[in-house]
DRENDO-1510 file (C-alpha; in Angstrom, 1 decimal, always signed):
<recs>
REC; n; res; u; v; w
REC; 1; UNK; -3.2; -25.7; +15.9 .
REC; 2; UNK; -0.2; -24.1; +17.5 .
REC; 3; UNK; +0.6; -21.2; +14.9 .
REC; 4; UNK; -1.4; -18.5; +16.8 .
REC; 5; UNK; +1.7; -19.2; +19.5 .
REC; 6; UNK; +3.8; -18.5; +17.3 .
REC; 7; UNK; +4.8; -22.0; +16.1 .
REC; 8; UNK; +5.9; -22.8; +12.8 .
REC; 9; UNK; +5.0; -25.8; +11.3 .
REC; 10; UNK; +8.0; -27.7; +11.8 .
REC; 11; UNK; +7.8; -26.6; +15.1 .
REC; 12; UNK; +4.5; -27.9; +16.2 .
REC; 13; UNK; +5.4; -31.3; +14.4 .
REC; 14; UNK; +8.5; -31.9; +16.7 .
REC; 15; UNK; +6.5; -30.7; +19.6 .
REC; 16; UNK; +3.4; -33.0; +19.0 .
REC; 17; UNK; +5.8; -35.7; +18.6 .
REC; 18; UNK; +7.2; -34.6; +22.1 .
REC; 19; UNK; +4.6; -34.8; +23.7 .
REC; 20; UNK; +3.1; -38.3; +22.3 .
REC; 21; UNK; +6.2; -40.2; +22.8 .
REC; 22; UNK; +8.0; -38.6; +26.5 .
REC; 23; UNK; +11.1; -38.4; +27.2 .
REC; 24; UNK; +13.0; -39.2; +23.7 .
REC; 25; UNK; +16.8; -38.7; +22.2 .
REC; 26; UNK; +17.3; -36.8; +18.6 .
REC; 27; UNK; +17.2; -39.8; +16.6 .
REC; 28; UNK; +13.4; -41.2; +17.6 .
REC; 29; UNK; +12.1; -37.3; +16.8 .
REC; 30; UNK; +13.9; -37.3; +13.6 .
REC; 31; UNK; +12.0; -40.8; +13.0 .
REC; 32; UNK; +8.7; -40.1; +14.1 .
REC; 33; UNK; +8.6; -37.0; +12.6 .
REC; 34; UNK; +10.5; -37.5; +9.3 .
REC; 35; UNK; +11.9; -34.7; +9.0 .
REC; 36; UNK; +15.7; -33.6; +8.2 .
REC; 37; UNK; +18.3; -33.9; +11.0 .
REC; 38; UNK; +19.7; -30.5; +11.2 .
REC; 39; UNK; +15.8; -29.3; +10.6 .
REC; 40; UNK; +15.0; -31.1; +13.7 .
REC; 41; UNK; +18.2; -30.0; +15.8 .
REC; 42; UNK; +17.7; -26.6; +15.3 .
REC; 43; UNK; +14.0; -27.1; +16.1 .
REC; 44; UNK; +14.5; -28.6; +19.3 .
REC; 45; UNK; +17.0; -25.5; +20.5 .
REC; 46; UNK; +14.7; -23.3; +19.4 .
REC; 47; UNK; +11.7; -25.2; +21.5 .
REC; 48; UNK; +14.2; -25.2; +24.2 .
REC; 49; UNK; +15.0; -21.5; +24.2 .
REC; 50; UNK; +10.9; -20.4; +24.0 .
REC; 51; UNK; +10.4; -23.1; +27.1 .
REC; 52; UNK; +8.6; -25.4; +25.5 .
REC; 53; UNK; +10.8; -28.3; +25.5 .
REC; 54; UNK; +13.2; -29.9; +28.3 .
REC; 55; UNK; +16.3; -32.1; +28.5 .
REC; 56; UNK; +18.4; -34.2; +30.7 .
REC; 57; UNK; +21.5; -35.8; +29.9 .
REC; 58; UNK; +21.4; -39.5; +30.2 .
REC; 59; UNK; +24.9; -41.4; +29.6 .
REC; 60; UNK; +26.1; -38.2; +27.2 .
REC; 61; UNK; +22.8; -38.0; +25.3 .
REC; 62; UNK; +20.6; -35.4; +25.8 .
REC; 63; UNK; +17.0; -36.8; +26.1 .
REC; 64; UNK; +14.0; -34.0; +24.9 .
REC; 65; UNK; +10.4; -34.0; +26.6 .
REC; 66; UNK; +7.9; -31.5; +26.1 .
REC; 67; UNK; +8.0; -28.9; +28.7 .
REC; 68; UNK; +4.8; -28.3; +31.0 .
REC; 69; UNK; +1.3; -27.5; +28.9 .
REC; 70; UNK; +1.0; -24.4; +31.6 .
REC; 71; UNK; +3.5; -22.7; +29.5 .
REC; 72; UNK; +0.8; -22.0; +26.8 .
REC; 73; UNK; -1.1; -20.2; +29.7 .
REC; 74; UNK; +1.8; -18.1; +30.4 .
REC; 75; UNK; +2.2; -17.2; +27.2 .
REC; 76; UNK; -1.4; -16.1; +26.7 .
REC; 77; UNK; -1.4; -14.1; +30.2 .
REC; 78; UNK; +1.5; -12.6; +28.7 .
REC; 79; UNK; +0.3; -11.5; +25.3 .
REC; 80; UNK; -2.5; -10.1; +27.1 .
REC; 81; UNK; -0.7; -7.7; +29.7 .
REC; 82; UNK; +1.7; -6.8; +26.4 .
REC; 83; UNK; -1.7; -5.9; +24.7 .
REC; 84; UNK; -3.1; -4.0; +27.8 .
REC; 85; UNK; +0.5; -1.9; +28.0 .
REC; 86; UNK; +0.4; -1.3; +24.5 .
REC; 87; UNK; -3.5; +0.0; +24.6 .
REC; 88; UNK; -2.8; +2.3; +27.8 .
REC; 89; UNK; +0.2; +3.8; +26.3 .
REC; 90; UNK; -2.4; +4.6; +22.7 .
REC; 91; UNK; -4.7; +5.9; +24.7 .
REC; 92; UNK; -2.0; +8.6; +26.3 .
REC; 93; UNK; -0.7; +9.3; +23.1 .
REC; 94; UNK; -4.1; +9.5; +21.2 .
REC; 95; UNK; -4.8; +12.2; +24.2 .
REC; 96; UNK; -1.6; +14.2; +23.8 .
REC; 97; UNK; -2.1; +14.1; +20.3 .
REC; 98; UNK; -5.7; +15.7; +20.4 .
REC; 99; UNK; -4.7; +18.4; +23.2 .
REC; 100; UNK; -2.1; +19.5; +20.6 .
REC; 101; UNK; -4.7; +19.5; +18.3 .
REC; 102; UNK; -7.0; +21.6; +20.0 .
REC; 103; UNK; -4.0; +23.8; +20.7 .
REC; 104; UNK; -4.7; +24.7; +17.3 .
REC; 105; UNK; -5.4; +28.0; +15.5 .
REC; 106; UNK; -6.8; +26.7; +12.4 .
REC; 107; UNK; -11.0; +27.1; +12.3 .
REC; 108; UNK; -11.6; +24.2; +10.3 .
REC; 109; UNK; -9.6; +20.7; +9.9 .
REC; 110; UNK; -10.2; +18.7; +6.9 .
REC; 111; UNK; -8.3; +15.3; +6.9 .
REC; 112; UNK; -8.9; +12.0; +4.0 .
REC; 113; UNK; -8.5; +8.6; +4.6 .
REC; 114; UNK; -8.4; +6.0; +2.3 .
REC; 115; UNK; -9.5; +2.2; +2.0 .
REC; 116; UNK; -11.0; -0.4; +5.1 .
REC; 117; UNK; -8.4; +1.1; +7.7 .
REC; 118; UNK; -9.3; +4.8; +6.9 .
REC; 119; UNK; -13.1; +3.7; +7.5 .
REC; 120; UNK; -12.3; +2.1; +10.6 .
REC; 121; UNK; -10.3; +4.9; +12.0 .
REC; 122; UNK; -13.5; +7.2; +11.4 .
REC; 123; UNK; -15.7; +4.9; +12.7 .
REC; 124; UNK; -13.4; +4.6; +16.0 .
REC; 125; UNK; -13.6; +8.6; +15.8 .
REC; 126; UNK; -17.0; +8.5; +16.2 .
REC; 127; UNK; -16.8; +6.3; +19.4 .
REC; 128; UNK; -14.0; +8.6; +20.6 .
REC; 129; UNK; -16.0; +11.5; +20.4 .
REC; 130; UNK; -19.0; +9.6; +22.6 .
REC; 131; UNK; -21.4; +11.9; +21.2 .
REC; 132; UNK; -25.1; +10.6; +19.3 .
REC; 133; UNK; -24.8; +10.8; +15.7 .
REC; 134; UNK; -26.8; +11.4; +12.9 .
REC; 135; UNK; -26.3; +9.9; +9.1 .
REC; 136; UNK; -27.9; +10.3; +6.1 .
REC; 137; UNK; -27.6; +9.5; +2.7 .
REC; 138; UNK; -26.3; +5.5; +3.6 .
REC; 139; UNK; -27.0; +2.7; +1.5 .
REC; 140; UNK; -25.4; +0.5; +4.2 .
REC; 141; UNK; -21.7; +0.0; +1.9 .
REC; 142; UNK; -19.6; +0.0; +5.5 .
REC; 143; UNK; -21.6; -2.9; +7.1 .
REC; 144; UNK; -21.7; -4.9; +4.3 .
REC; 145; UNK; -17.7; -4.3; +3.3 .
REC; 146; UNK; -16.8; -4.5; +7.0 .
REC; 147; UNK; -19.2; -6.9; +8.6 .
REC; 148; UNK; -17.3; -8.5; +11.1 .
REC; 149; UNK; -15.6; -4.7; +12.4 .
REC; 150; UNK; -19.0; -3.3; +12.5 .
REC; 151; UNK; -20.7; -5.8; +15.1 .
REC; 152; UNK; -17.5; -5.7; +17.2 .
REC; 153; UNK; -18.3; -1.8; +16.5 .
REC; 154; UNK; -22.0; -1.7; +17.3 .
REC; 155; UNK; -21.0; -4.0; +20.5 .
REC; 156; UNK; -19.0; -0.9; +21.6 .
REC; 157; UNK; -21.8; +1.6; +20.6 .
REC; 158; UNK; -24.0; -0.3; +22.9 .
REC; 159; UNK; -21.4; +0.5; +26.4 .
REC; 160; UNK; -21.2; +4.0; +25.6 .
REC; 161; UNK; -24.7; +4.1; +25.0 .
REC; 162; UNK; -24.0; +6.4; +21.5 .
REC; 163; UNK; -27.4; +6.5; +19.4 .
REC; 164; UNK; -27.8; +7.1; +16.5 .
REC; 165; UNK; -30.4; +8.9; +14.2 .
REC; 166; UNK; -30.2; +7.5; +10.3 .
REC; 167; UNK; -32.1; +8.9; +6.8 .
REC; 168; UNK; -32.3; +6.1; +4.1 .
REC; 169; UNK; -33.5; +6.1; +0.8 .
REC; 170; UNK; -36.4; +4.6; +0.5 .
REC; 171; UNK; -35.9; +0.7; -0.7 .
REC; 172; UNK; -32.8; +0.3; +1.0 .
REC; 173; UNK; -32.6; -2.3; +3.9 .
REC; 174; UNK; -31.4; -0.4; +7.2 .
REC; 175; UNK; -29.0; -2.2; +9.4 .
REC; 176; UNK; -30.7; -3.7; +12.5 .
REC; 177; UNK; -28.5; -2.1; +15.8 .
REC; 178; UNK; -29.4; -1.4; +19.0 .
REC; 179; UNK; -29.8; +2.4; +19.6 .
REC; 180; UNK; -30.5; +3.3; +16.0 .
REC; 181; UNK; -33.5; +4.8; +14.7 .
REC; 182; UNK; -34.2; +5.1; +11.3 .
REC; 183; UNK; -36.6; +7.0; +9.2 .
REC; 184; UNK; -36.6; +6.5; +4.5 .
REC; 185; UNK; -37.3; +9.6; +2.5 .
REC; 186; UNK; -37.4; +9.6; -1.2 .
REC; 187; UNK; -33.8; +8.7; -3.6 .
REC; 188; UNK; -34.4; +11.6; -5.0 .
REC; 189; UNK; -33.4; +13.5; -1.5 .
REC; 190; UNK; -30.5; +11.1; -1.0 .
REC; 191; UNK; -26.8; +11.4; -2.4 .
REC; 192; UNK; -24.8; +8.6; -3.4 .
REC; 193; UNK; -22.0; +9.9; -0.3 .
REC; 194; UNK; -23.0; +8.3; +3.1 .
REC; 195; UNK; -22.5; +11.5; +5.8 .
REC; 196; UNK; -22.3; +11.0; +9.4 .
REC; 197; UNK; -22.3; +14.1; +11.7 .
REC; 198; UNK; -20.4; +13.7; +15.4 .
REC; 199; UNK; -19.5; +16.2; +17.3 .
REC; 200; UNK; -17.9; +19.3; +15.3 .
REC; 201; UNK; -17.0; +16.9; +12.7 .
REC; 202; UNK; -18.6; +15.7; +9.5 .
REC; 203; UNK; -17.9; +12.5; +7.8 .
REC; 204; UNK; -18.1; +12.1; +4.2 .
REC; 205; UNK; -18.0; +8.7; +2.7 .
REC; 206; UNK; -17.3; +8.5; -1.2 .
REC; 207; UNK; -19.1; +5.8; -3.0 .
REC; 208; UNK; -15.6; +5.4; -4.9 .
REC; 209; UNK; -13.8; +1.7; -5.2 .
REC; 210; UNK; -10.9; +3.4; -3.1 .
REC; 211; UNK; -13.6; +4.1; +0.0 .
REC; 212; UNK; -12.7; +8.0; +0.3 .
REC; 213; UNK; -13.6; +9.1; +3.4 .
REC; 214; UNK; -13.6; +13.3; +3.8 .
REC; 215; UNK; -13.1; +14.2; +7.5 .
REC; 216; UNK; -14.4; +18.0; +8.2 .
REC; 217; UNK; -13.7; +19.3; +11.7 .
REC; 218; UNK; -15.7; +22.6; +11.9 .
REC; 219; UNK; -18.6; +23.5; +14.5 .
REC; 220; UNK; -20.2; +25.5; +11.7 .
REC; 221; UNK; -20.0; +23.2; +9.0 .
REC; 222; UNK; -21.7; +20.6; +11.5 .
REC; 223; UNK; -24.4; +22.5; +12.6 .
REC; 224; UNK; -25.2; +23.5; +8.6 .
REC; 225; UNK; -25.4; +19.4; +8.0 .
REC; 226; UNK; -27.3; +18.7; +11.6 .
REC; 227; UNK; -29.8; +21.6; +9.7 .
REC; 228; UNK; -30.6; +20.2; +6.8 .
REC; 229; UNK; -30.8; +16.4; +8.8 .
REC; 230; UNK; -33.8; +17.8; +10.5 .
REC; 231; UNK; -35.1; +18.9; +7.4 .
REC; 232; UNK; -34.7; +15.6; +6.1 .
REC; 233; UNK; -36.2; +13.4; +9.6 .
REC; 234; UNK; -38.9; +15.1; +9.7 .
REC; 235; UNK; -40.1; +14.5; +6.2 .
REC; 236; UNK; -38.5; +11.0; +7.2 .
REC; 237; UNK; -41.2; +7.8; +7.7 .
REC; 238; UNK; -40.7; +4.8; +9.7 .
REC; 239; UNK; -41.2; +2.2; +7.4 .
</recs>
């Protein structure tokens, strides 16, 4: 219950007990909780030293009580403005990193990731860029590997208001988002690689067990693929 503040589990049993039975010395925690002496000693100083447990000294014996619930508040709030700092500073550097980038005298960028967090950085891409999209040849691999990441990503779709235009074989089963459209052609027009085209950049994913993903950054390699979409959407039906 306590673990996602950083509690182990020797640490929430003291507490709890704490916190059921008041103000307590050493002796009734080590009792109520059964656990080893110096386990509980060093416990309770360590409970003491994250604010989450009080003492007084009665008659040369320290007495524990757990400390105000409040504190688990604080410590949310705090996580929270830690998370905030942390995702303001990622945004400057994710900015100074693609000014340098475009300080570049290279045409054409080609960049591979590899595996769920290689997918998810492209996919983040995408939403970066803010720019409609097209894809075509998808059999729908990423939502089904990465279900839970893809609603939180289609939720984030939605604010920027990024559509999307897909091509599907026919036969396979289109994932139902806002702000997609989605027209089936024949397998035979489809390859097994899922490509998405943002921006300047084309997105290649492998249908490989490491989930490849090819990044190409070039205007003209883009507009080639956007080309051969419209070939494609246009012999496209809405099924």
């Amino acid at each position: 219950m306590l673990e996602e503040f950083g509690f182990t589990a020797s640490e929430e049993k003291v507490y709890l007990a704490l916190v059921g039975m008041g103000g307590v010395v050493a002796a009734d925690v080590i009792k109520k909780t059964r656990l080893h002496r110096a386990t509980v000693y060093d416990v309770l100083e360590r409970l003491i030293g994250k604010g989450f447990v009080g003492f007084v000294i009665r008659d040369n014996v320290k007495v524990y009580s757990a400390g105000d619930s409040v504190k688990f508040l604080d410590v949310a709030l705090e996580e929270k403005r830690v998370a905030e700092t942390k995702e303001k500073k990622a945004m400057d550097i994710s900015k100074k990193l693609k000014d340098l980038e475009g300080k570049s005298n290279d045409n054409s960028v080609a960049r591979v990731f590899v595996g769920a967090e290689g997918w998810k950085s492209v996919m983040n891409d995408i939403i970066e860029v803010g720019k409609d999209f097209v894809v075509f040849g998808s059999e729908g691999r990423f939502v089904e590997d990465l279900k839970d990441y893809t609603e939180q990503w289609a939720r984030r779709r939605e604010e920027k208001n990024i559509k999307a235009r897909i091509i599907m074989a026919e036969g396979s089963r289109a994932p139902v988002w806002k702000l997609n459209k989605v027209r089936f052609v024949g397998k035979e027009y489809c390859s097994p690689t899922s490509t998405f085209v943002y921006g300047d950049k084309v997105a290649m994913f492998m249908n490989d067990d490491a989930g490849t993903v090819v990044v190409v950054e070039s205007g003209k390699l883009a507009r080639s693929y956007l080309s051969y979409f419209g070939i494609l959407w246009r012999m496209g039906k809405n099924l």
